[in-house]
SERO-4910 file (N, C-alpha, C, O; in steps of 0.05 Angstrom, whole numbers):
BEGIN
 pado doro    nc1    nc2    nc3   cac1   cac2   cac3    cc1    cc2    cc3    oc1    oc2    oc3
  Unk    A     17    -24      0      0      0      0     18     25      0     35     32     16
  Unk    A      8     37    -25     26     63     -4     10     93     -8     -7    100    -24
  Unk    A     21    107     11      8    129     23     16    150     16     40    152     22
  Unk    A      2    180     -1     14    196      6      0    230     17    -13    246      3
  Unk    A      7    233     41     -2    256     53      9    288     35     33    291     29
  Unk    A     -5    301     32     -1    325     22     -8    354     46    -29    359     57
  Unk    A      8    365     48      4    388     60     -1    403     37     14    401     17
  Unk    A    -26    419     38    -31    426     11    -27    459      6    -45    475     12
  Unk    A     -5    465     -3     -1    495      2     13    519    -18     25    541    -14
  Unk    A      8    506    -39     20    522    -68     -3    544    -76     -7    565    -64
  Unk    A    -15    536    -98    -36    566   -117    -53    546   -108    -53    522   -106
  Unk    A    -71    569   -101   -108    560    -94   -127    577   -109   -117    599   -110
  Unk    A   -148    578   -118   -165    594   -134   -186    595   -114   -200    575   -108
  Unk    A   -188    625    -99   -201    625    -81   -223    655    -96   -216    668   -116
  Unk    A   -242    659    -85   -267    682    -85   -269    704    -62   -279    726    -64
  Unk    A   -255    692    -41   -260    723    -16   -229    727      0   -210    733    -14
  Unk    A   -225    723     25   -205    726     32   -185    702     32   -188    680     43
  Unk    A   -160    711     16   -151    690     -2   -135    668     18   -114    681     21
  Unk    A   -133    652     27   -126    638     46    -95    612     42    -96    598     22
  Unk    A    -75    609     58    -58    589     68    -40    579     45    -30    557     42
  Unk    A    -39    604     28    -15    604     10      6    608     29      1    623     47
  Unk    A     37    593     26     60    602     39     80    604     19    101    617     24
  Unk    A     77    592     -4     94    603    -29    102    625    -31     81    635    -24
  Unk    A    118    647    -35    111    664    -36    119    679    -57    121    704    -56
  Unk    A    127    660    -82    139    665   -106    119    656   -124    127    646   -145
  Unk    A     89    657   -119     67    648   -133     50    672   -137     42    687   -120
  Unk    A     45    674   -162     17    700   -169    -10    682   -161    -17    662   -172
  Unk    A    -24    694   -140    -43    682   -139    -65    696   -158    -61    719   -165
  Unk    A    -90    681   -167   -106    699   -180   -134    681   -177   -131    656   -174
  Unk    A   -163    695   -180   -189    671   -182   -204    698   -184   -200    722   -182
  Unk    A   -234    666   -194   -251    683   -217   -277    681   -202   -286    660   -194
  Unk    A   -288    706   -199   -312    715   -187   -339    706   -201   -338    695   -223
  Unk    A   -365    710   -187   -389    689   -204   -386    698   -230   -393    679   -243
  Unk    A   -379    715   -244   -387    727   -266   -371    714   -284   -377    713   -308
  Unk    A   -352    705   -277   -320    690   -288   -305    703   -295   -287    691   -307
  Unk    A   -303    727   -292   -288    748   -290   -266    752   -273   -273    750   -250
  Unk    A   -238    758   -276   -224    760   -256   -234    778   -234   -248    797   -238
  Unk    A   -223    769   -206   -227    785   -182   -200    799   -166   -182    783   -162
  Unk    A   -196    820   -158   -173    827   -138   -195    844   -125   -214    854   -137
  Unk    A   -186    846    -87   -195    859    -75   -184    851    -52   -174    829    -47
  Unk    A   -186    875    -34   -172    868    -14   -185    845     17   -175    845     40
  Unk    A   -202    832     11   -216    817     10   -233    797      5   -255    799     16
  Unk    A   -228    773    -13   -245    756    -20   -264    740     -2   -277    748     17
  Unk    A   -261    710    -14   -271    687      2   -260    677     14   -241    689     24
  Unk    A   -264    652     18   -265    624     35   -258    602     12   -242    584     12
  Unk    A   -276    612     -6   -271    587    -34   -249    573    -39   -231    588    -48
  Unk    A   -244    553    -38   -221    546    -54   -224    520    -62   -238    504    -49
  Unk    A   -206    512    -91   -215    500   -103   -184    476   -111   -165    487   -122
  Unk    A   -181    453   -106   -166    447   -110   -174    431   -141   -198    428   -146
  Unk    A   -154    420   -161   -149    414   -195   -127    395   -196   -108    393   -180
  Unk    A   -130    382   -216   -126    349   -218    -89    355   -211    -76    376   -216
  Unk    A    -83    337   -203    -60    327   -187    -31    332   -207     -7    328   -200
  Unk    A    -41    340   -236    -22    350   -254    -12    376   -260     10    383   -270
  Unk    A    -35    393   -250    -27    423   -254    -17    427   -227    -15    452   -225
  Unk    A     -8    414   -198      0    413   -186     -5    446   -170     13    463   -168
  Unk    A    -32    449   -161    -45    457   -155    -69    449   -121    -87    432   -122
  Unk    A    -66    460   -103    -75    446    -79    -95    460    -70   -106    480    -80
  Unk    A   -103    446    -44   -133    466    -20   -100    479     -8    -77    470    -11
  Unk    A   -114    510     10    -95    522     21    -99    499     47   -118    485     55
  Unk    A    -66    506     58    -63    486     83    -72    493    112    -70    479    132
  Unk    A    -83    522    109   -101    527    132   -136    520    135   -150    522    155
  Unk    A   -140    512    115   -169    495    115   -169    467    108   -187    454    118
  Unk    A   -146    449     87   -155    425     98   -130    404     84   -118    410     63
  Unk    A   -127    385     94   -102    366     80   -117    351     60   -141    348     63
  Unk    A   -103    340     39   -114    322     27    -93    293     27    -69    299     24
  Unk    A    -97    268     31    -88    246     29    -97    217     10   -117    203     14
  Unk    A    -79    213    -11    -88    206    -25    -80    169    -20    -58    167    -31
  Unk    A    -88    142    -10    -82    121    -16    -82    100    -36   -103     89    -45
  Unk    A    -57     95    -45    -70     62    -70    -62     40    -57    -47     35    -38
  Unk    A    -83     21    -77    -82     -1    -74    -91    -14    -99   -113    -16   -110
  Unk    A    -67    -24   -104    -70    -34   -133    -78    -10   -156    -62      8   -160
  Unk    A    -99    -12   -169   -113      4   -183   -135     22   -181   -147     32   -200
  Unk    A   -139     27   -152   -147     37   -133   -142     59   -122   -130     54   -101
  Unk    A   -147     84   -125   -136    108   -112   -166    116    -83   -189    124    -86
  Unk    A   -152    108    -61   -167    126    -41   -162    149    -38   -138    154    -36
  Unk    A   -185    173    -35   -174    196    -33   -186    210     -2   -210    203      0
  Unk    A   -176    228     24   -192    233     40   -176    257     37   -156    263     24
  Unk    A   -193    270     56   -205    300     67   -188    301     92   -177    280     95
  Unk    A   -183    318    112   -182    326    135   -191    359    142   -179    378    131
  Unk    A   -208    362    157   -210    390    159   -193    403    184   -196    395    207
  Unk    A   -182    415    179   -159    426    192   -163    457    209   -149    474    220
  Unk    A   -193    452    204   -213    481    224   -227    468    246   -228    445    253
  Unk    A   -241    499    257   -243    492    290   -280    490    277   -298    494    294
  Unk    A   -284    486    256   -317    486    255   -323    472    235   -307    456    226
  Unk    A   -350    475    222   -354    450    199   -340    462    172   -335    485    167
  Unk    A   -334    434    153   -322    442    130   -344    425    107   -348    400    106
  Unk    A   -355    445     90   -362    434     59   -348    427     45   -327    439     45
  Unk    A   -351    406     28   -324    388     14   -339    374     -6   -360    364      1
  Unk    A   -333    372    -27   -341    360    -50   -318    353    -66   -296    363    -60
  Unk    A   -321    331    -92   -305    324   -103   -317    322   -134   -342    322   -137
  Unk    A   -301    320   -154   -310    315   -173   -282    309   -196   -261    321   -200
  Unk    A   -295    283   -207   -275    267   -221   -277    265   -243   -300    263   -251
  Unk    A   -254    265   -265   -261    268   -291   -276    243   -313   -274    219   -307
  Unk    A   -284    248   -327   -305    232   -343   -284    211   -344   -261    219   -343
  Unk    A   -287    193   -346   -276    169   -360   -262    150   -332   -251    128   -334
  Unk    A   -265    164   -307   -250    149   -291   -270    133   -269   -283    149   -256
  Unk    A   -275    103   -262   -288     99   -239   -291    110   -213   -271    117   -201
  Unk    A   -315    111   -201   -308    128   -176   -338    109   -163   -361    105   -171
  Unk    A   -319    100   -136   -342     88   -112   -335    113    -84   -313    125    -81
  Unk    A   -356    115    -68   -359    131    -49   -375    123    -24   -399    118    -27
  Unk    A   -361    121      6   -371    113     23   -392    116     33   -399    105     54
  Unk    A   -416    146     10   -448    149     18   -445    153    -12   -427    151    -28
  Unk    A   -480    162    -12   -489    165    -39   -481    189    -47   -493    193    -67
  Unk    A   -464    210    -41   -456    227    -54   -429    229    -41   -420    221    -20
  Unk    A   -418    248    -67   -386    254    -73   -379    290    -55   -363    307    -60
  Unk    A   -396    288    -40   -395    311    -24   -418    310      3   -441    302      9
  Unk    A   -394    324     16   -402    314     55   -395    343     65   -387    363     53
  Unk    A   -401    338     91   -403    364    115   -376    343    133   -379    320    142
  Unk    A   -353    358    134   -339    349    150   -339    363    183   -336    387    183
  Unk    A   -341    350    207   -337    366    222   -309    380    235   -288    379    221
  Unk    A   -309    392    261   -283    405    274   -258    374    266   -258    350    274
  Unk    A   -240    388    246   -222    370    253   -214    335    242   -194    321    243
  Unk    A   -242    332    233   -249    312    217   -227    298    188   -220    308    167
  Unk    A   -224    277    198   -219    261    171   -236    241    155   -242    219    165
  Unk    A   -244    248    127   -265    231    117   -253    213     91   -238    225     76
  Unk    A   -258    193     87   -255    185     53   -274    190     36   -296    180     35
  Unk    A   -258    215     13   -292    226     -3   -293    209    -30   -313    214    -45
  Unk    A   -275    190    -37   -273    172    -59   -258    153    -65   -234    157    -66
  Unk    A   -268    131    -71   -246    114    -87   -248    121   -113   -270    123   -124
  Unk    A   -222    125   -127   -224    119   -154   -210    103   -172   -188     94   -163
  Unk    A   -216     95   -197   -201     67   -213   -193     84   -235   -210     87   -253
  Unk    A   -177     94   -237   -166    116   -262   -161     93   -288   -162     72   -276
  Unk    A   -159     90   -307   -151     89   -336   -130     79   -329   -114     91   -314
  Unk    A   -123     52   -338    -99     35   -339    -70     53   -347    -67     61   -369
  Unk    A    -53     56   -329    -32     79   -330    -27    102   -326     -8    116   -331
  Unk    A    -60    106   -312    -61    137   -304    -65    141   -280    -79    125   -268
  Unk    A    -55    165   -268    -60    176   -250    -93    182   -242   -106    182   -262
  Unk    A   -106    186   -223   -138    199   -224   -137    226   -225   -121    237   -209
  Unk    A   -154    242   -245   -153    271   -240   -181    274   -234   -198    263   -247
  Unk    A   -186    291   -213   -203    303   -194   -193    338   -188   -174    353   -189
  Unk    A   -225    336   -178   -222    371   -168   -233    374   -135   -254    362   -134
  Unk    A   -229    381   -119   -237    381    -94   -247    410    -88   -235    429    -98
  Unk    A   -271    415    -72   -275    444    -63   -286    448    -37   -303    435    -25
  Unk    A   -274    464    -31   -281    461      4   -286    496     12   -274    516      6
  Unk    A   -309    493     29   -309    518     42   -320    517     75   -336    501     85
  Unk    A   -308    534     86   -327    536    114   -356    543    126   -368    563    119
  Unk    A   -364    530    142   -389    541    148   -409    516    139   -406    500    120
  Unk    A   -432    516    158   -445    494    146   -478    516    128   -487    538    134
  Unk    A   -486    500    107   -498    502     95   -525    505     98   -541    514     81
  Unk    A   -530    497    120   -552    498    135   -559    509    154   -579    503    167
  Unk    A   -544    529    157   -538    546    179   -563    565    174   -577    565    154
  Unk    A   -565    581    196   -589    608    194   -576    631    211   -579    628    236
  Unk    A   -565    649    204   -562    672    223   -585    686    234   -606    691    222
  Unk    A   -578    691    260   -596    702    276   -592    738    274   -571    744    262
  Unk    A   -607    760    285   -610    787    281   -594    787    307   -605    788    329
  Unk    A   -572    785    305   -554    788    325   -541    821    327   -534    828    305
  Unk    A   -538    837    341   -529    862    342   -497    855    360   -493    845    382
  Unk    A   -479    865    341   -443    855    343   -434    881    361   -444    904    363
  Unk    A   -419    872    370   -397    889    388   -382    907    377   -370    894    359
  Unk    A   -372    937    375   -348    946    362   -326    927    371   -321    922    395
  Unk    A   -310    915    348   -291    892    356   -270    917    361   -248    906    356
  Unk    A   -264    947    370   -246    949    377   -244    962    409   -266    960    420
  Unk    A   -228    971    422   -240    987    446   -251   1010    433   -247   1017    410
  Unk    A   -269   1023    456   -290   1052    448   -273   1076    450   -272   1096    437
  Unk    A   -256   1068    475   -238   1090    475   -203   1085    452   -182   1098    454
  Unk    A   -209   1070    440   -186   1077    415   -192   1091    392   -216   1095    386
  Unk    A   -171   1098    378   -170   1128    365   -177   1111    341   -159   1105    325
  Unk    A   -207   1103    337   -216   1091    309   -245   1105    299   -262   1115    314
  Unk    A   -245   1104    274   -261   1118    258   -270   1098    238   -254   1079    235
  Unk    A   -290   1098    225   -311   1090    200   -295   1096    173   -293   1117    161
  Unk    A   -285   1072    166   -270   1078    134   -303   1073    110   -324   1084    103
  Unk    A   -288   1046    105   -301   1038     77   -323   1023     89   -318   1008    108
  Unk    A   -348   1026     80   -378   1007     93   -377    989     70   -359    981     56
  Unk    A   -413    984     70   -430    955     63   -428    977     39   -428   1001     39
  Unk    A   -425    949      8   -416    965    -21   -394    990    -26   -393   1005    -46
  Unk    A   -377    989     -1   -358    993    -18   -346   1005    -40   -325    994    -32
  Unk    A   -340   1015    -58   -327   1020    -81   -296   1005    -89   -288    994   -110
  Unk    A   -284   1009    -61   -243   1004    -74   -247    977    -64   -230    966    -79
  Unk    A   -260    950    -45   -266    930    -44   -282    914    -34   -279    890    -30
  Unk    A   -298    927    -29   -329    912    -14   -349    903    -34   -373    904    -27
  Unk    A   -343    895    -55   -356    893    -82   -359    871    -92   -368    869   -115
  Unk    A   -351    844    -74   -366    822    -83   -374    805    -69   -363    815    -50
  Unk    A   -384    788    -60   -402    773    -55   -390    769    -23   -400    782     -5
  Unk    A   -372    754    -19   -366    755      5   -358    775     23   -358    769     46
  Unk    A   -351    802     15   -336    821     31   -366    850     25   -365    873     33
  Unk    A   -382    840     12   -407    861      3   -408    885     30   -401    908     35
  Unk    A   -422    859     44   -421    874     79   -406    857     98   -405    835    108
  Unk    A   -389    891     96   -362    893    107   -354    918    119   -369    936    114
  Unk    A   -339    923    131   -344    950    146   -302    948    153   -291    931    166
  Unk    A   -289    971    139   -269    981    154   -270    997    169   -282   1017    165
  Unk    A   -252    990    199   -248   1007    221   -219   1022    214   -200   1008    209
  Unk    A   -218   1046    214   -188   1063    219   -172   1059    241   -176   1072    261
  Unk    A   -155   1042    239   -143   1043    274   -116   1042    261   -110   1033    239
  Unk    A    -95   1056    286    -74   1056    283    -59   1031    288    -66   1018    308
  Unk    A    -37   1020    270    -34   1000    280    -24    986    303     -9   1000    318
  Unk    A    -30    954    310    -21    955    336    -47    950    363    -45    937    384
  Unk    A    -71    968    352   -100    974    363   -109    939    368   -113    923    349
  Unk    A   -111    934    395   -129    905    409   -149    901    386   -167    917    379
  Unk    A   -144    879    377   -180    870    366   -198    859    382   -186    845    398
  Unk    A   -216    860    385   -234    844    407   -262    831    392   -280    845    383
  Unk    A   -263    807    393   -290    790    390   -309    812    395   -310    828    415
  Unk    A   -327    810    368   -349    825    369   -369    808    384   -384    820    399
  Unk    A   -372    784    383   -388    759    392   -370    745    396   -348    746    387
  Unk    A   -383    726    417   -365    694    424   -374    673    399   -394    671    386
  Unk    A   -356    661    400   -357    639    387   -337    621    394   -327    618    416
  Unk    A   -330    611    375   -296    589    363   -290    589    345   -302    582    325
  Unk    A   -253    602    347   -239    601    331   -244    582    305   -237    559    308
  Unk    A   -251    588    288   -247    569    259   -222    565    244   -209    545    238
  Unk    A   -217    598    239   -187    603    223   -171    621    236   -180    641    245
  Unk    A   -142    614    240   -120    633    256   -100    643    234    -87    623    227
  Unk    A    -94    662    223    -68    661    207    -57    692    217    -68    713    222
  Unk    A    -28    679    219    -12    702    238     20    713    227     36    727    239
  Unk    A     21    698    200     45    695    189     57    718    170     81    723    171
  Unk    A     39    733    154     41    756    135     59    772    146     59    770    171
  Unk    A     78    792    134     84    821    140     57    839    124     35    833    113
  Unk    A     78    869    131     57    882    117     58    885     87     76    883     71
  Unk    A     24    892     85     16    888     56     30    921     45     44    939     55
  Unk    A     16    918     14     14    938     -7     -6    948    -15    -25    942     -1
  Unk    A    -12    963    -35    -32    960    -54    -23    946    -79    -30    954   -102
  Unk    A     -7    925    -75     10    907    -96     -8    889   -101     -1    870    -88
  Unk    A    -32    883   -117    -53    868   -120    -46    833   -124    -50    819   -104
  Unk    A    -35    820   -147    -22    798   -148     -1    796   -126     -3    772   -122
  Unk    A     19    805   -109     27    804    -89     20    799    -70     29    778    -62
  Unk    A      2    814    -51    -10    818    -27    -39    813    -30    -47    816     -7
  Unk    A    -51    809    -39    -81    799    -36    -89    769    -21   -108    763     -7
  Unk    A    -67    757    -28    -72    732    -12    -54    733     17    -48    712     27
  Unk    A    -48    750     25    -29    743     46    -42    768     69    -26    784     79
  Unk    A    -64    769     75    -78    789    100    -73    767    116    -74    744    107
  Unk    A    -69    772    142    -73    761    166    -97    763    174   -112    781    167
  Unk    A   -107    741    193   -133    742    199   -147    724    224   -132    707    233
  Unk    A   -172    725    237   -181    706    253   -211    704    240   -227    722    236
  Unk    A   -213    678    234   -250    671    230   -265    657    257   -258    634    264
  Unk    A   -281    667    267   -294    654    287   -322    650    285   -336    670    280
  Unk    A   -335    620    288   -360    606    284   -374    627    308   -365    637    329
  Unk    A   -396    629    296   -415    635    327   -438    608    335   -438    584    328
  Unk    A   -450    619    347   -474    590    356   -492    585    328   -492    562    319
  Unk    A   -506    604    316   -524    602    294   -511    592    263   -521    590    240
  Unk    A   -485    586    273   -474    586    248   -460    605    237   -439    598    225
  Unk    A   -465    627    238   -449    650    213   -420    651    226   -415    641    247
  Unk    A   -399    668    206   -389    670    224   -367    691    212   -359    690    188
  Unk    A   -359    712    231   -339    729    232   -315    727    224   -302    708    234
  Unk    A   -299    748    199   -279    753    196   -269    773    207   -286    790    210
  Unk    A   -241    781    219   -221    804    228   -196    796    212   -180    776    212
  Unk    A   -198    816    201   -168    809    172   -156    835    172   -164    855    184
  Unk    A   -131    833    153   -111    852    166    -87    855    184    -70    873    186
  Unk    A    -92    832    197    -86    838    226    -45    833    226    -33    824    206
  Unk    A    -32    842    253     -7    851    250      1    821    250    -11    802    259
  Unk    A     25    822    239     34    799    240     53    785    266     72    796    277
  Unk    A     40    755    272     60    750    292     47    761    318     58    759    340
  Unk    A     13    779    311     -1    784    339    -26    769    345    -37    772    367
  Unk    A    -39    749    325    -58    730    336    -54    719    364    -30    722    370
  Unk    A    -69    707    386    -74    701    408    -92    687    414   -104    684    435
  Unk    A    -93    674    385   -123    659    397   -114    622    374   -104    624    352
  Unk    A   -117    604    381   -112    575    375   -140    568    360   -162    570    370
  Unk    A   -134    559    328   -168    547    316   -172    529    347   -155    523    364
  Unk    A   -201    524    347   -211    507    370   -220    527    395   -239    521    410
  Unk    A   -210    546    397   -206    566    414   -246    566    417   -262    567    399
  Unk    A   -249    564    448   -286    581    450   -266    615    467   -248    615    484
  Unk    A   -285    648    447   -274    660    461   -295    676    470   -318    667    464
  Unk    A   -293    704    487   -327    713    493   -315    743    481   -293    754    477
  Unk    A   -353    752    479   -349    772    461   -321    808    488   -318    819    510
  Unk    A   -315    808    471   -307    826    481   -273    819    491   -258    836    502
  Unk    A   -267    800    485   -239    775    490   -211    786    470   -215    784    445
  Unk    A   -188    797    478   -170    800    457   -158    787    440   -145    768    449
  Unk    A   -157    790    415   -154    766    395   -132    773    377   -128    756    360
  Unk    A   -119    790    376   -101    795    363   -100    828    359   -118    839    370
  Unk    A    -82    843    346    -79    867    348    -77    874    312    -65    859    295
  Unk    A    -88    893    307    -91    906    281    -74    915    255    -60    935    262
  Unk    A    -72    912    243    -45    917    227    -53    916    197    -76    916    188
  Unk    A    -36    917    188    -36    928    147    -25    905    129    -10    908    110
  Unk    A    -35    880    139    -26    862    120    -45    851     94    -70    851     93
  Unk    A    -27    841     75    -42    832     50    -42    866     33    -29    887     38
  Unk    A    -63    860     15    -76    888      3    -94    906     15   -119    906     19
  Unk    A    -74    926     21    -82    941     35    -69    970     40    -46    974     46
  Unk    A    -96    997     35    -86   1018     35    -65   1029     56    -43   1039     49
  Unk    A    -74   1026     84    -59   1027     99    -76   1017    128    -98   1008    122
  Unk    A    -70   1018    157    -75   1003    176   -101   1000    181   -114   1021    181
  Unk    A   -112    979    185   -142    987    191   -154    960    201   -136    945    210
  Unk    A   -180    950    203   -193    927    218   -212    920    201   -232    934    200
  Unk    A   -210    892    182   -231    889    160   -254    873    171   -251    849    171
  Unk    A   -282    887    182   -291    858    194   -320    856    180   -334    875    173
  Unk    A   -327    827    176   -349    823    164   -364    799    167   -347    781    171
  Unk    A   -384    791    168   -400    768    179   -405    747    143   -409    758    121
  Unk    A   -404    722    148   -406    708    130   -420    688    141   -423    684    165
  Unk    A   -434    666    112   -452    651    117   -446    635     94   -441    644     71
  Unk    A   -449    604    103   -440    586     74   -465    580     65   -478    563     77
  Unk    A   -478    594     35   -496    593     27   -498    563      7   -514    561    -12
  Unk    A   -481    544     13   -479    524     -3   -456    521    -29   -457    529    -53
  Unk    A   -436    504    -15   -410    515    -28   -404    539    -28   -380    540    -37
  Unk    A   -413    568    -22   -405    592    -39   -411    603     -8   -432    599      5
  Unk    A   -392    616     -1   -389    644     25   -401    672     14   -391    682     -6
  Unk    A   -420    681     25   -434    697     21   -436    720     57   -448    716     77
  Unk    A   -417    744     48   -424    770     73   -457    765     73   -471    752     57
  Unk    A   -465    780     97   -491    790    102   -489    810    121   -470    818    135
  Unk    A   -522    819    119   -516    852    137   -519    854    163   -538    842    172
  Unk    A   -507    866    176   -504    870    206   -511    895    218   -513    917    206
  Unk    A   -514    891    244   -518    913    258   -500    908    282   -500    888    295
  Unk    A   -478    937    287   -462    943    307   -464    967    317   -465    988    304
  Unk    A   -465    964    350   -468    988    371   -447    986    376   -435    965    373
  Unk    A   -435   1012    387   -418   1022    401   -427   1044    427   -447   1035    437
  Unk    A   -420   1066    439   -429   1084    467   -438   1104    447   -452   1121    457
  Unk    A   -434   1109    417   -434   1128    406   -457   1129    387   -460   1142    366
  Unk    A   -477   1107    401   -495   1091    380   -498   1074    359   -476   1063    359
  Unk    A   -510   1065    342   -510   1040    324   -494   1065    303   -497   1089    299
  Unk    A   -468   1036    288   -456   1047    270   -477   1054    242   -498   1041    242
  Unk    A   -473   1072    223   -492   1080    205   -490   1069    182   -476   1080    165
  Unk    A   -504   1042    178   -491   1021    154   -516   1025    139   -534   1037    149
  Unk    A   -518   1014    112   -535   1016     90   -555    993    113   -548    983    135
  Unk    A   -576    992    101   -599    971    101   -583    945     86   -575    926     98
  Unk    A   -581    948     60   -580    927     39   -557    932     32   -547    919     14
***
């Protein structure tokens, strides 16, 4: 038998905040619903892994892939490598057999989870080519009319940048409603809500407005809440996260400190609520108080 584990961490074709590239001699780039290229200083969750020749992976902060043979036989599994549920599908190219341990080629993995999402019998001399896609959040989720915390202190020197639509990057689907805070860098982030850590990434320096450069490399924390949805803080300084995926934290809890990483004008706090509308991460709209009253966001 033999085995081989992949840490999967080269080009990923992602849709919102671009995630667990460590290459750092790779142009990352992906294509928004329209199929249109996307840059922004904010994407998805999306990512999409492509057959085992264009040598192409899932980023290694959402999930491993391991592939086993036997004989003529390729087992292929999943691990989710987050603190909450992971969507996962597979899909194999025409001509190759494929058996699956349920009736479908796509599952809900939970915290941490390793699954087998296929056997396949490739073409006498061939490798199997498949595509894998995985996102966070379960699909079935329902957000509740939850009113969020200013994730920063009241008494720091922060101000209302870019809201919900956006113009320079709040303009697609995942980052729609989104809301930048002005803070100097350095500024405590704090859980707008409790939840658990999903995603930690703490590794980036600072960004640019260098679009193929820095778009995929923001620092960031994603945290599940109870209803499902769940919070991004991106940006953030590097080397100041404080919080472990798995992590339960409460609202108001310090999570890392603010900073200018990835694409980005200059220091600030990107935060935005997401929901896995089925395969596809989708912002939605929020309401946040602060002592100074509810922040003044669009309706829609």
């Amino acid at each position: 038998m033999k085995s081989r584990r992949l840490l999967l961490s080269v080009s990923v074709l992602v849709s919102c905040l671009a995630l667990g590239a460590h290459a750092d001699d790779r142009v990352w780039s992906w294509r928004g619903a329209s199929g249109n290229p996307v840059y922004a200083d904010q994407g998805g969750l999306n990512a999409t892994l492509v057959p085992s020749s264009a040598q192409q992976w899932l980023p290694s902060s959402l999930a491993d892939r391991e592939e086993q043979r036997h004989g003529g036989t390729w087992d292929v599994y999943v691990s989710n490598r987050t603190g909450g549920p992971l969507e996962v599908r597979i899909d194999v190219a025409n001509g190759d057999y494929v058996s699956t341990p349920s009736a479908s080629m796509h599952q809900l993995l939970g915290p941490m989870q390793r699954a087998l999402l296929a056997s396949i019998q490739p073409a006498e001399g061939h490798s199997p080519a498949y595509s894998i896609s995985v996102v966070p959040g379960d699909p079935h989720a329902f957000a509740d009319d939850t009113v969020y915390s200013l994730p920063v202190d009241e008494d720091s020197n922060w101000q209302v940048g870019q809201t919900f639509h956006g113009g320079f990057s709040h303009n697609d689907e995942q980052n729609r409603y989104a809301v930048d805070l002005i803070v100097p860098e350095g500024t405590p982030v704090l859980a707008a809500r409790s939840g658990v850590v999903v995603l930690a990434e703490s590794g980036y320096g600072k960004g640019s407005l260098d679009r193929k450069q820095d778009v995929a490399r923001a620092n960031q924390v994603m945290i599940l809440h109870d209803d499902g949805s769940m919070a991004v803080y991106a940006h953030l300084l590097q080397s100041s996260v404080s919080v472990q995926v798995g992590d339960r934290v409460g609202i108001g809890q310090q999570i890392a400190l603010s900073g200018n990483s990835g694409y980005s004008s200059g220091p600030h706090l990107h935060f935005c609520v997401q929901v896995n509308t089925g395969m596809h991460l989708s912002s939605i709209p929020f309401r946040m108080v602060t002592s100074r009253g509810f922040l003044a966001l669009p309706k829609k």
